[in-house]
C-alpha atoms as an extended CHARMM CRD file, in Angstrom:
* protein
*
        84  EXT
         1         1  UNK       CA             -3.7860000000      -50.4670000000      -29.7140000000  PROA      1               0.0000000000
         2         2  UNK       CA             -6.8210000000      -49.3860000000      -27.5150000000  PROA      2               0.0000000000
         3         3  UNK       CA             -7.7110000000      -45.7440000000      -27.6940000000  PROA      3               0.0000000000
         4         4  UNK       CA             -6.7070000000      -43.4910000000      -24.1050000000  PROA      4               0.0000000000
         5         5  UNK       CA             -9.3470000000      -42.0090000000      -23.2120000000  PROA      5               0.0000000000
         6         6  UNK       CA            -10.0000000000      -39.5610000000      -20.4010000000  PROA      6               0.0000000000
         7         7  UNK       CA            -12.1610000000      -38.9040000000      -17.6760000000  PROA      7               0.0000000000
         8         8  UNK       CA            -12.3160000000      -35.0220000000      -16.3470000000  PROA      8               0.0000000000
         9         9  UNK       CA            -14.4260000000      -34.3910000000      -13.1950000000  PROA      9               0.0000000000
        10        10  UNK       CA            -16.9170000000      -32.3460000000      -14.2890000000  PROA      10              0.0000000000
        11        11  UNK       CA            -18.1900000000      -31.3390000000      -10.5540000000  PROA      11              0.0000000000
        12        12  UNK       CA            -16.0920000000      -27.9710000000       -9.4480000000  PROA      12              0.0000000000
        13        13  UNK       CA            -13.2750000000      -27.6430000000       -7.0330000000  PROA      13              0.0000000000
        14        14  UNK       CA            -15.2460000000      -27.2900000000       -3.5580000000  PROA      14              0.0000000000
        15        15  UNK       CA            -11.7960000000      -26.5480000000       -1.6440000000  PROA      15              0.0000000000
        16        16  UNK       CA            -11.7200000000      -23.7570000000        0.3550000000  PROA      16              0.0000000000
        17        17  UNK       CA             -9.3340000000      -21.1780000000       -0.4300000000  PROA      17              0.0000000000
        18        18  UNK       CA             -8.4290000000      -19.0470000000        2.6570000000  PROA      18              0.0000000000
        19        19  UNK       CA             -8.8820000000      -15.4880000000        2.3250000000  PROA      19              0.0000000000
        20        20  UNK       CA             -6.1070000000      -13.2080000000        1.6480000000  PROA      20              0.0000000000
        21        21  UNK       CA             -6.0760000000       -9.6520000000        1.9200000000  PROA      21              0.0000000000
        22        22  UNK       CA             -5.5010000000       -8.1310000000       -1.6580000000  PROA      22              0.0000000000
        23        23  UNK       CA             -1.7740000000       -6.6600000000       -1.9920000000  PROA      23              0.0000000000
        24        24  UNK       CA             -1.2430000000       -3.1650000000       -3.9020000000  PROA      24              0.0000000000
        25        25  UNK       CA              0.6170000000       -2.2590000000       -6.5360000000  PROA      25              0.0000000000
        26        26  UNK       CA              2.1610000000        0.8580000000       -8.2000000000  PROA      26              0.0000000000
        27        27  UNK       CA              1.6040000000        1.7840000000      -11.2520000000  PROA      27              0.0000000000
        28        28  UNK       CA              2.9540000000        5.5090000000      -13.1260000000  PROA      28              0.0000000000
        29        29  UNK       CA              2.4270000000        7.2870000000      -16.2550000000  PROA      29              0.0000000000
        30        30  UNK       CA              5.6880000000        8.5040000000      -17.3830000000  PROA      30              0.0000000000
        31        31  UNK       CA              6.4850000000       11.4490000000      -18.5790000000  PROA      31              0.0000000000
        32        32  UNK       CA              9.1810000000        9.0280000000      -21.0000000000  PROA      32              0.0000000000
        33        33  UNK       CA             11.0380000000        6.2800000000      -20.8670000000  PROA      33              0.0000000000
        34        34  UNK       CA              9.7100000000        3.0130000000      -19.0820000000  PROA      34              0.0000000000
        35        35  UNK       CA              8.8640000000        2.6940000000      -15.2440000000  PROA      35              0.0000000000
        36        36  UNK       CA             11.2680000000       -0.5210000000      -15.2820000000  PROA      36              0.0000000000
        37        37  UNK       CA             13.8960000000        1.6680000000      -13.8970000000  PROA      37              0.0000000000
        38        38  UNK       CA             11.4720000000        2.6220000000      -10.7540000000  PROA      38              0.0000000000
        39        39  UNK       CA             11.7240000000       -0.0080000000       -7.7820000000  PROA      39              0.0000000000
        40        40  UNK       CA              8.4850000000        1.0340000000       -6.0910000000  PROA      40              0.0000000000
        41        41  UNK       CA              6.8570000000       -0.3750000000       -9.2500000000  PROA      41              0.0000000000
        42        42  UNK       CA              8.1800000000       -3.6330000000       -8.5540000000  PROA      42              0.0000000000
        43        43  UNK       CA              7.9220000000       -4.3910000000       -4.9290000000  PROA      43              0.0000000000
        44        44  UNK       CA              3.8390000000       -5.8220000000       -3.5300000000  PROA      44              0.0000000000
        45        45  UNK       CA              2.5050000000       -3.6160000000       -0.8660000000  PROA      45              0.0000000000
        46        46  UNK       CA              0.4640000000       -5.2430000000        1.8960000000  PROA      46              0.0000000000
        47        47  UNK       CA             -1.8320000000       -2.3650000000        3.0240000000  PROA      47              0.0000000000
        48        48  UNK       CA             -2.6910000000        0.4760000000        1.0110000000  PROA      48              0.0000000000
        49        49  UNK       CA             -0.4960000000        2.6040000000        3.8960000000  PROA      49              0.0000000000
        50        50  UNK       CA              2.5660000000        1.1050000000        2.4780000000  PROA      50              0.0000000000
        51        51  UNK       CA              1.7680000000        1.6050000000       -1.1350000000  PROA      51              0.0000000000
        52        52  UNK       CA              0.9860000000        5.4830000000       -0.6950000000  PROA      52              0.0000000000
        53        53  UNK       CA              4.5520000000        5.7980000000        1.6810000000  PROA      53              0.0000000000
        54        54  UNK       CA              6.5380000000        4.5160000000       -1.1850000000  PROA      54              0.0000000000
        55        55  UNK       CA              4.4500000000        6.7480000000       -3.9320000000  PROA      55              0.0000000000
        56        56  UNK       CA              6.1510000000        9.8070000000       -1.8660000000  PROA      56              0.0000000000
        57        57  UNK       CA              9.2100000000        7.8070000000       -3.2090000000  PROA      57              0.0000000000
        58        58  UNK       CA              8.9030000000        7.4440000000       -6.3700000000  PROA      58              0.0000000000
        59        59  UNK       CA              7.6900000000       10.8880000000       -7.1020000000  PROA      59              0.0000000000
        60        60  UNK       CA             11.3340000000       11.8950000000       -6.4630000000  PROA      60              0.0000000000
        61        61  UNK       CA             11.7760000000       10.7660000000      -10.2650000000  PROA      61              0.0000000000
        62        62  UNK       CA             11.6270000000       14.2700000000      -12.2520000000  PROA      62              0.0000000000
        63        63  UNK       CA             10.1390000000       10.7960000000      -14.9480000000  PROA      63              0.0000000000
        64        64  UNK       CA              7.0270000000        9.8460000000      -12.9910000000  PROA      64              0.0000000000
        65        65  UNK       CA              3.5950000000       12.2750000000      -13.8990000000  PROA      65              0.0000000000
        66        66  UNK       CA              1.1890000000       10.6390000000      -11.9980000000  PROA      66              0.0000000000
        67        67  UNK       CA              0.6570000000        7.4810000000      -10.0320000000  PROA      67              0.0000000000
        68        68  UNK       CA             -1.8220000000        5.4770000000       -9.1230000000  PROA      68              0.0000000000
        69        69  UNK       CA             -2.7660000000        1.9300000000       -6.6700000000  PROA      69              0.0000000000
        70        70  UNK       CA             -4.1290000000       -0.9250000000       -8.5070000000  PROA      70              0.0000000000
        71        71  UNK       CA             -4.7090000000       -4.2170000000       -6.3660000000  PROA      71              0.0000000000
        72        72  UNK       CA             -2.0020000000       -7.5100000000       -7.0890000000  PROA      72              0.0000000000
        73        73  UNK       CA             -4.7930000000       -9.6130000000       -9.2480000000  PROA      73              0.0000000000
        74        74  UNK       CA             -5.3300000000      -10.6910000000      -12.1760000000  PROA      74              0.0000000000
        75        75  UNK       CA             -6.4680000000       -8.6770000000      -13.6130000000  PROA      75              0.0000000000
        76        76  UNK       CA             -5.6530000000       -5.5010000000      -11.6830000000  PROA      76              0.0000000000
        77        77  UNK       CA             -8.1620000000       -3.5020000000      -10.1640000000  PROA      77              0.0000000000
        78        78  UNK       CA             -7.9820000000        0.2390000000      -10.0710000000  PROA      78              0.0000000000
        79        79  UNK       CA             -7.8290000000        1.6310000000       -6.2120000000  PROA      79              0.0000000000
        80        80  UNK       CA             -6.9710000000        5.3670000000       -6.8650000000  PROA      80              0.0000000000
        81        81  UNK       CA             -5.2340000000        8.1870000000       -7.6880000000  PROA      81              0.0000000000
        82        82  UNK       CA             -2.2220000000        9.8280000000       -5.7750000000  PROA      82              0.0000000000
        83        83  UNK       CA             -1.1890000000       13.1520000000       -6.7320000000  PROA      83              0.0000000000
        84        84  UNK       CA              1.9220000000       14.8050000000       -5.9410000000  PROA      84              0.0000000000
């Protein structure tokens, strides 16, 4: 039997990747329980508009302390706070 070898292409990827604009995300410190039970935390907001609308939302839970925007990337990236 003759050994496989492999050959990995050492130069990086030069595709271009177009340019997305970042999507937003909720995220809430509750006051207990888990904010599984929240849909605002689950949905992807495409302009920071959109995300702020729906914190109005989820402030309704008597739960939810404080919110705040972080973008949709790995990892997440803090955007700010929204008070009630």
């Amino acid at each position: 039997m003759c050994p496989v070898t492999m050959v990995l292409d050492e130069a990086p990827s030069t595709i271009p990747r177009p340019a997305s604009p970042p999507a937003f995300r909720l995220r809430p410190i509750m006051r207990q329980g888990t904010a599984s039970s929240i849909p605002e935390t689950w949905e992807r907001y495409a302009t920071i508009e959109n995300a702020r609308a729906a914190v109005k939302q989820t402030y309704h839970d008597d739960r939810v302390l404080r919110l705040f925007i972080v973008t949709d990337d790995v990892p997440p990236r803090f955007v700010e706070w929204v008070e009630r």
